[in-house]
C-alpha positions as CSV (number, residue, x, y, z in Angstrom):
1,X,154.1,69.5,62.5
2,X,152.8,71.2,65.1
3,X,148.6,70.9,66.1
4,X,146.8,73.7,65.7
5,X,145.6,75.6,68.8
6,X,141.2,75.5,68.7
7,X,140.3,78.7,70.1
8,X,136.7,77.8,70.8
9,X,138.0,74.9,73.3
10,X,139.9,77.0,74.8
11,X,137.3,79.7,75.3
12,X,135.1,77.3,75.8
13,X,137.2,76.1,79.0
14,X,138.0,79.3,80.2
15,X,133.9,80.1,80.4
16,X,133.8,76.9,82.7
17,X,136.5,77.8,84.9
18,X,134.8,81.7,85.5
19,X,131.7,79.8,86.2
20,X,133.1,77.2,88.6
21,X,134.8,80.4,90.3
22,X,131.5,82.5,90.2
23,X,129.3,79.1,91.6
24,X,131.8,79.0,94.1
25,X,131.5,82.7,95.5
26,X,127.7,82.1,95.7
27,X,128.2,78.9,98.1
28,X,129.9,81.5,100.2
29,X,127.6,83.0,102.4
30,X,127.6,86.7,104.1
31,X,128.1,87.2,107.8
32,X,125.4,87.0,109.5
33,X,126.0,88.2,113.1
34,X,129.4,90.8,111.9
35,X,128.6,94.1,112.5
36,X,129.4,95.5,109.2
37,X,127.5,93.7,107.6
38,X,124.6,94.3,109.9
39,X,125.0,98.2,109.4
40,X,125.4,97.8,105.3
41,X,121.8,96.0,105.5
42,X,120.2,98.1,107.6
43,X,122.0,101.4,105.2
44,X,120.5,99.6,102.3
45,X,117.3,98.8,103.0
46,X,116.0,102.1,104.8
47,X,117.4,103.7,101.6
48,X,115.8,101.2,99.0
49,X,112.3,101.9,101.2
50,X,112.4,105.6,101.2
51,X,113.1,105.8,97.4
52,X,110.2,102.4,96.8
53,X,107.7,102.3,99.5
54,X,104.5,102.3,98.4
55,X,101.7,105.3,98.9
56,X,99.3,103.4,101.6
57,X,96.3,105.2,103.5
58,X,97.5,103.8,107.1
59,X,100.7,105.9,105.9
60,X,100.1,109.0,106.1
61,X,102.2,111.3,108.5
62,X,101.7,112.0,111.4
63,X,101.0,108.4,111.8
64,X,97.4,107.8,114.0
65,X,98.0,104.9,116.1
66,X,94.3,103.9,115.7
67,X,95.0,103.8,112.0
68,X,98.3,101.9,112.3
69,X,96.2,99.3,114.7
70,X,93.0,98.6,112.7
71,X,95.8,98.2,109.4
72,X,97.3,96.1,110.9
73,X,94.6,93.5,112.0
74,X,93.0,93.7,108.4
75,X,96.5,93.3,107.1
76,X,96.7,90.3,109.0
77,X,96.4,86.8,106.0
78,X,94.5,89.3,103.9
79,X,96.4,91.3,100.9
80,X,96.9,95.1,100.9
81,X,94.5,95.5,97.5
82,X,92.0,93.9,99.2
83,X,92.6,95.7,102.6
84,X,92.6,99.3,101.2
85,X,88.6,99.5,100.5
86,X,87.8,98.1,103.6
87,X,90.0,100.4,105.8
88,X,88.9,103.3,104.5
89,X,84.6,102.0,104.7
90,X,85.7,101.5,108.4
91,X,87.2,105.0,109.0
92,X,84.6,106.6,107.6
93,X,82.3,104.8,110.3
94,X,84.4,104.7,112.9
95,X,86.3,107.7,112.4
96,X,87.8,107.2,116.0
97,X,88.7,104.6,118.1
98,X,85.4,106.0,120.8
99,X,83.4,105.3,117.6
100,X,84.5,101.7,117.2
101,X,83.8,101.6,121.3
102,X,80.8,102.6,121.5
103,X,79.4,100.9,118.5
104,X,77.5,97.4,118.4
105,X,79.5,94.8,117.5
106,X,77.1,93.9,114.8
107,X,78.2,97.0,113.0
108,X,81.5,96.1,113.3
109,X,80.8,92.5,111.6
110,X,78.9,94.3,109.1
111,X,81.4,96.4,107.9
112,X,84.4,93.5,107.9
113,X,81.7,91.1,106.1
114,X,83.7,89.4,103.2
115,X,87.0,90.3,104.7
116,X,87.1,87.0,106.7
117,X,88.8,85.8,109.8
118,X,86.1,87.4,112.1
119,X,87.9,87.2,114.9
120,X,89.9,89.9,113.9
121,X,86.9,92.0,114.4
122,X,85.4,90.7,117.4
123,X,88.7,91.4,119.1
124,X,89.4,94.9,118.1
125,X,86.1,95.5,118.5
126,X,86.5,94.6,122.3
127,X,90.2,95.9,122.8
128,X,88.5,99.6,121.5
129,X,86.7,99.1,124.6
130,X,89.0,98.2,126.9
131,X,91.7,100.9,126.2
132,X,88.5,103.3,126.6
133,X,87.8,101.8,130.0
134,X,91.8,101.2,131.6
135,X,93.2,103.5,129.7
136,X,91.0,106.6,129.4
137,X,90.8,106.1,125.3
138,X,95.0,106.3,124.9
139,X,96.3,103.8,123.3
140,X,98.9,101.6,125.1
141,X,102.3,102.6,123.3
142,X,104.6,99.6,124.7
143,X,104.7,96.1,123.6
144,X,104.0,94.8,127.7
145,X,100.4,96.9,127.8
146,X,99.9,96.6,124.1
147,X,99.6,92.1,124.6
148,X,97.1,92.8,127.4
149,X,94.8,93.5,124.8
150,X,92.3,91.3,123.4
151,X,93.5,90.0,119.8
152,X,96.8,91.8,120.2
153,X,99.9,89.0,119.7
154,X,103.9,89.6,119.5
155,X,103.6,90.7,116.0
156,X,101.0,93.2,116.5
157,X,102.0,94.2,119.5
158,X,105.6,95.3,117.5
159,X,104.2,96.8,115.1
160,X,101.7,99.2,116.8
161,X,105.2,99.5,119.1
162,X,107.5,100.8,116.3
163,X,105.3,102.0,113.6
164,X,103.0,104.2,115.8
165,X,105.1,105.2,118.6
166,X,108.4,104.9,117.2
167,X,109.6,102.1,119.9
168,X,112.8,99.7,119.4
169,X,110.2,96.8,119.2
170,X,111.0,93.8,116.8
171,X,108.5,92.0,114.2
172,X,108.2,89.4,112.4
173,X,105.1,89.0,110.3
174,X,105.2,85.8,107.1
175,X,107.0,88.7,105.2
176,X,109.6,89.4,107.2
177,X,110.2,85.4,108.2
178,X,110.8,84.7,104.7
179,X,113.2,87.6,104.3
180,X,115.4,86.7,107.0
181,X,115.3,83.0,106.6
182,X,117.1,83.7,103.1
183,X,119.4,86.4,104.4
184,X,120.6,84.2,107.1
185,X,120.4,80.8,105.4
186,X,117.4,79.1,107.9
187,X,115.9,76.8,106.0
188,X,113.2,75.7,109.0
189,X,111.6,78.4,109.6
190,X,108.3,77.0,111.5
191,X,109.7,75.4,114.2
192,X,109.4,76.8,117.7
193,X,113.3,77.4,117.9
194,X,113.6,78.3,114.6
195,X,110.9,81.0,115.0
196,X,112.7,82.5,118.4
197,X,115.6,82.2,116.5
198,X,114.3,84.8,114.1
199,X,112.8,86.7,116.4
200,X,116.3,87.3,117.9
201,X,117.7,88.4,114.5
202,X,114.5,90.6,113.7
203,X,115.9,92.5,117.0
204,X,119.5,92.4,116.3
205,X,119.5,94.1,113.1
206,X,117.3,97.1,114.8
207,X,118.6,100.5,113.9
208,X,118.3,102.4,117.1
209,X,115.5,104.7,116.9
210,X,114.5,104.2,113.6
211,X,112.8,100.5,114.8
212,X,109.6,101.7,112.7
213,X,111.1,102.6,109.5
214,X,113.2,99.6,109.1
215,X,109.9,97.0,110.2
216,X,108.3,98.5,107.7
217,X,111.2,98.5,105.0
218,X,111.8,94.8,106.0
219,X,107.9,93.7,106.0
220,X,107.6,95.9,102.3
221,X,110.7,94.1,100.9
222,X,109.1,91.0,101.5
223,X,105.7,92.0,100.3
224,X,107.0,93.3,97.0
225,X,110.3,91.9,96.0
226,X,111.5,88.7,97.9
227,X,108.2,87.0,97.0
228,X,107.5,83.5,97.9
229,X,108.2,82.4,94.4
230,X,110.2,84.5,91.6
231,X,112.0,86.8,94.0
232,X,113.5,89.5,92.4
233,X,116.5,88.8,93.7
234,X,118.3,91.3,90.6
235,X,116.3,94.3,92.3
236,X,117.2,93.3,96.5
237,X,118.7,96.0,98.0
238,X,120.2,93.4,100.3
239,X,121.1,90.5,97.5
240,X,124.6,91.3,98.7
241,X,124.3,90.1,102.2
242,X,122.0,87.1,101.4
243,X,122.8,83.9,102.3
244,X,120.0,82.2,99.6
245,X,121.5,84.3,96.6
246,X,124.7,83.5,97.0
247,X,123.7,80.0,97.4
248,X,122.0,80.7,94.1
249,X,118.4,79.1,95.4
250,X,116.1,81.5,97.3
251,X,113.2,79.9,96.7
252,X,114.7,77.0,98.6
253,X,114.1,79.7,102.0
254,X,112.2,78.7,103.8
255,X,111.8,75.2,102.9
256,X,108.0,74.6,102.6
257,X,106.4,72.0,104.5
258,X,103.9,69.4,103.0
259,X,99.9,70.7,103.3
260,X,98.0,67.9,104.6
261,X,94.5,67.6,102.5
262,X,91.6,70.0,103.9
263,X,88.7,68.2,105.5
264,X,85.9,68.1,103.9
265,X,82.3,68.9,105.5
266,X,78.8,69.3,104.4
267,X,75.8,70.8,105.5
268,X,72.4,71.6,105.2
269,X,70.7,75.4,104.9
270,X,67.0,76.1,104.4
271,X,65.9,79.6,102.8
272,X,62.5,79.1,104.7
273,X,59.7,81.9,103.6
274,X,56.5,83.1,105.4
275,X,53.5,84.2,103.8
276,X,54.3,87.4,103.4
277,X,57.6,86.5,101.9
278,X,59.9,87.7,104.8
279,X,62.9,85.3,105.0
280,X,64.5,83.5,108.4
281,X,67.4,84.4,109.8
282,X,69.6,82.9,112.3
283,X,72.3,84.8,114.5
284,X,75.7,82.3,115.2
285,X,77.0,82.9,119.4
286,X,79.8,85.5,118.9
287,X,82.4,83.0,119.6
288,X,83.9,80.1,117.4
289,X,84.3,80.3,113.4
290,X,82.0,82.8,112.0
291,X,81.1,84.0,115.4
292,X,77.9,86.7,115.2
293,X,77.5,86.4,111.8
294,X,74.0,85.3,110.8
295,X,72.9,83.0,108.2
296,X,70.5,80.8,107.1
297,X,69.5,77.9,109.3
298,X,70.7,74.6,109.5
299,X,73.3,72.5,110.5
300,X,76.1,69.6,109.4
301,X,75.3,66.5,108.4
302,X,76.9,63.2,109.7
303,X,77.7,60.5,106.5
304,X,74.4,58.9,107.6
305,X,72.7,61.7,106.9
306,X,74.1,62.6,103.3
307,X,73.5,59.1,101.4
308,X,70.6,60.8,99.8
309,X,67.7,63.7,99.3
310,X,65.5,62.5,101.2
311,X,67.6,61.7,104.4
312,X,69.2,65.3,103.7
313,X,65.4,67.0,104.3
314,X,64.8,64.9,107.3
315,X,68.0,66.1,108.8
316,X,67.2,69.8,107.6
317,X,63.8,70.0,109.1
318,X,64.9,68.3,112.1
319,X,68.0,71.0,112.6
320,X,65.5,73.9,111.9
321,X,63.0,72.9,114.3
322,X,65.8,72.0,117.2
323,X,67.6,75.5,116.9
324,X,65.1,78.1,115.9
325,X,61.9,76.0,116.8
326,X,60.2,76.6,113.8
327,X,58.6,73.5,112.1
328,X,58.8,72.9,108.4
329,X,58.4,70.3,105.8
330,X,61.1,69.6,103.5
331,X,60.8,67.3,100.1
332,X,63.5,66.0,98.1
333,X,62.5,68.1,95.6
334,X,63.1,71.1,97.4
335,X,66.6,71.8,97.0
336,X,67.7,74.5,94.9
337,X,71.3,73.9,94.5
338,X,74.8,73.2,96.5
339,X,76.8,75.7,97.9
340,X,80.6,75.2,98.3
341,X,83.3,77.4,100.4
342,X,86.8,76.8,101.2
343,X,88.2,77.7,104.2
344,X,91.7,77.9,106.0
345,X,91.4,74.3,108.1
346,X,88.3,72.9,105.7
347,X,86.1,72.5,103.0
348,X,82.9,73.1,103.1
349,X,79.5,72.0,101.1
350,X,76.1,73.2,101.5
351,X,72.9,71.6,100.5
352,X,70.3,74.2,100.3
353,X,66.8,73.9,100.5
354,X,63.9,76.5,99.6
355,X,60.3,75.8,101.8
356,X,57.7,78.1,102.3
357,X,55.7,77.9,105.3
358,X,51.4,77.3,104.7
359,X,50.4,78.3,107.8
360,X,50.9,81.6,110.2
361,X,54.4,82.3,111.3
362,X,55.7,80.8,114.2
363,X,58.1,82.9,116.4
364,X,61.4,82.1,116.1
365,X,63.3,80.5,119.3
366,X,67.2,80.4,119.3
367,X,69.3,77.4,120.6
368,X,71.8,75.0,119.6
369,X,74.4,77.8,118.8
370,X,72.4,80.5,118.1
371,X,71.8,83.5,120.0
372,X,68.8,84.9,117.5
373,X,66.3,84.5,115.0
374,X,64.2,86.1,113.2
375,X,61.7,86.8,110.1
376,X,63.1,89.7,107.6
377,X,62.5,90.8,104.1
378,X,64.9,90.1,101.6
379,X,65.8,93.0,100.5
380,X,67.0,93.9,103.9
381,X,69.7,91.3,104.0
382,X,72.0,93.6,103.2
383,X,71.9,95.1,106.7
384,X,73.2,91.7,108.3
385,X,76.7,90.7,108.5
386,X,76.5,86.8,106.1
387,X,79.2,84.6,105.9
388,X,80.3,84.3,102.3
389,X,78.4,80.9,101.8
390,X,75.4,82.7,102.9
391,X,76.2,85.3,100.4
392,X,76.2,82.9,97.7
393,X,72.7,81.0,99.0
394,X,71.2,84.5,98.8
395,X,72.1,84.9,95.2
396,X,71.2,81.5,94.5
397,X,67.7,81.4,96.0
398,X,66.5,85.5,94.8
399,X,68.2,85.5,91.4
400,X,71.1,88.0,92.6
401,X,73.1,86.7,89.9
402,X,71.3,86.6,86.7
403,X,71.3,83.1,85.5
404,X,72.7,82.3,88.9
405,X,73.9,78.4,88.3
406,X,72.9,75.8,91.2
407,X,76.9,75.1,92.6
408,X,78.1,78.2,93.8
């Protein structure tokens, strides 16, 4: 008697063996330095960019290298959505790159408040002036002049390079590291070798004369489609030639490396009122985190200083007094609430305090960090570039938020 044949083993079989075949063409990865497969990359990506890219302000043809610049320093750990509103505020006061020049850098500050990483500002704010000084208000359009600027690294210096001036200049931004660390299979992409490495392959797969458009197709693919998590690997122009999709694990490219905890630090602000009802302010040295930015004065505490309220005050008044040299008195029972922040390298908590002085004013002094002080109503606040913290003690001390709560 023969046995009966079971069809569903067999199919069953037969679906193993075309996935062991298909798993096994995915462990096979794509060329990586075979000029074929170079041009088929570069063909599909400046096609998948002209038919996807997306409508940006910093766009717009002909491309103004001022416009391209200032992008790409707001650009810079901060997302497009949030970049947009503040690009186009700042053109509208600084319609030039004379206007930026010539304008105080408090200006500046005030119209990147919120955007963070003040540096950024600071630094454009002084390269403005020194392409208006060396270089008679033109804008340096190769990557040697463009690093002499202040605030101006490889990346930018590319950028501005291929974008603006249509240069054969390289770049590699977070986007693009992730992009090509799963084309080419690097798994470490953060070390020093592994990051020249990339910058070697960045170059290499430059289409001459169209450096610009492929930076920007590779930086957009990146910023759209090959995502740190969930790539979209179905929609990659370039899923053929990657070395992560046929691997079948592109998230595991770039291998991500362990965060350490952030620090934590506290400190102590007063919101200390005259008799009229004018606030102080205090101006930081325009240098360092926050640098020019003003806020409301204090200083950190050490743990000996933080076991309780009452040790808190006497640090607070003592800070005051030493960096604006005004004298106040400050109870336990004078703090309004606690302030908290994170930032890139650290966390940061703020005890505030809320004193109002009995006597005449004293004249504010500045020291200790600060370059000025002074008394100001509250309701013009909004003309002085604040931290974010001091954003939020504003709103907790004058009710900007109704039922503002005291941890902010």
């Amino acid at each position: 008697m023969t046995t009966p044949v079971s069809y569903p083993k067999r199919m069953r079989t037969s679906t193993e063996r075309a996935r062991r075949r298909q798993a096994t063409a995915r462990r096979k990865s794509p060329p990586a330095d075979n000029a074929p497969a170079t041009a088929r990359l570069q063909s599909a990506l400046l096609k998948w960019f002209a038919a996807h890219r997306r409508d940006l302000p910093w766009r717009a043809e002909p491309r103004d290298p001022y416009h391209v610049w200032l992008s790409e320093i707001m650009l810079q750990q901060t997302q497009v959505a949030t970049v947009i509103p503040y690009f186009q505020r700042w053109l509208q006061r600084f319609p030039t790159l004379k206007d930026l020049a010539e304008a105080p850098i408090d200006d500046a500050l005030k119209l990147w408040e919120g955007l963070g990483y003040y540096a950024r500002a600071r630094n454009f704010h002084r390269a403005a002036q020194v392409v208006m000084r060396n270089y008679g208000g033109k804008i340096p359009d190769t990557v040697e002049e463009l690093l002499k600027l202040p605030g101006v690294g490889r990346y930018t210096a590319g950028a501005i390079a291929s974008l603006a001036f249509g240069r054969d200049a390289p770049v590699l931004d977070g986007n693009v590291r992730r992009v090509l660390s799963r084309v080419y299979g690097i798994a470490d992409a953060h070390s020093p070798d592994a990051v020249e490495k990339l910058w070697q392959l960045s170059e290499s797969l430059l289409p001459a004369g169209r450096a610009g458009p492929f930076n920007e197709a590779l930086m957009e693919l990146g910023a759209t489609l090959c995502a740190p998590r969930a790539p979209q690997c179905s929609r990659c122009p370039i899923r053929s030639e990657c070395h992560a999709f046929a691997a079948g694990r592109p998230e595991a490219y770039p291998a991500r490396t362990a965060r350490p905890p952030l620090p934590h630090k506290v400190a102590v602000a007063a919101v200390i009122e005259d008799v009229d009802g004018r606030v102080l302010m205090a101006q930081r040295a325009h240098h360092g985190l926050l640098g020019g930015l003003w806020e409301f004065p204090g200083g950190d505490l050490q743990a000996e200083d933080n076991e309780d309220d009452h040790k808190r005050a006497r640090r607070l008044a003592q800070l005051v007094r030493e960096r604006t040299g005004v004298s106040i008195r400050v109870a336990p029972g004078d703090f309004i609430g606690v302030v908290r922040h994170t930032f890139t390298h650290f966390q940061l908590t703020r005890w505030v305090a809320r004193v109002r002085l009995a006597g005449a004013d004293t004249a504010p002094q500045h020291g200790a960090g600060y370059i000025a002080a002074r008394w100001i109503a509250p309701e013009a606040m909004s003309e002085l570039a604040l931290t974010r913290s001091d954003q939020k003690i504003r709103q907790l001390a004058f009710g900007q938020l109704a039922g503002a709560p005291r941890l902010l």
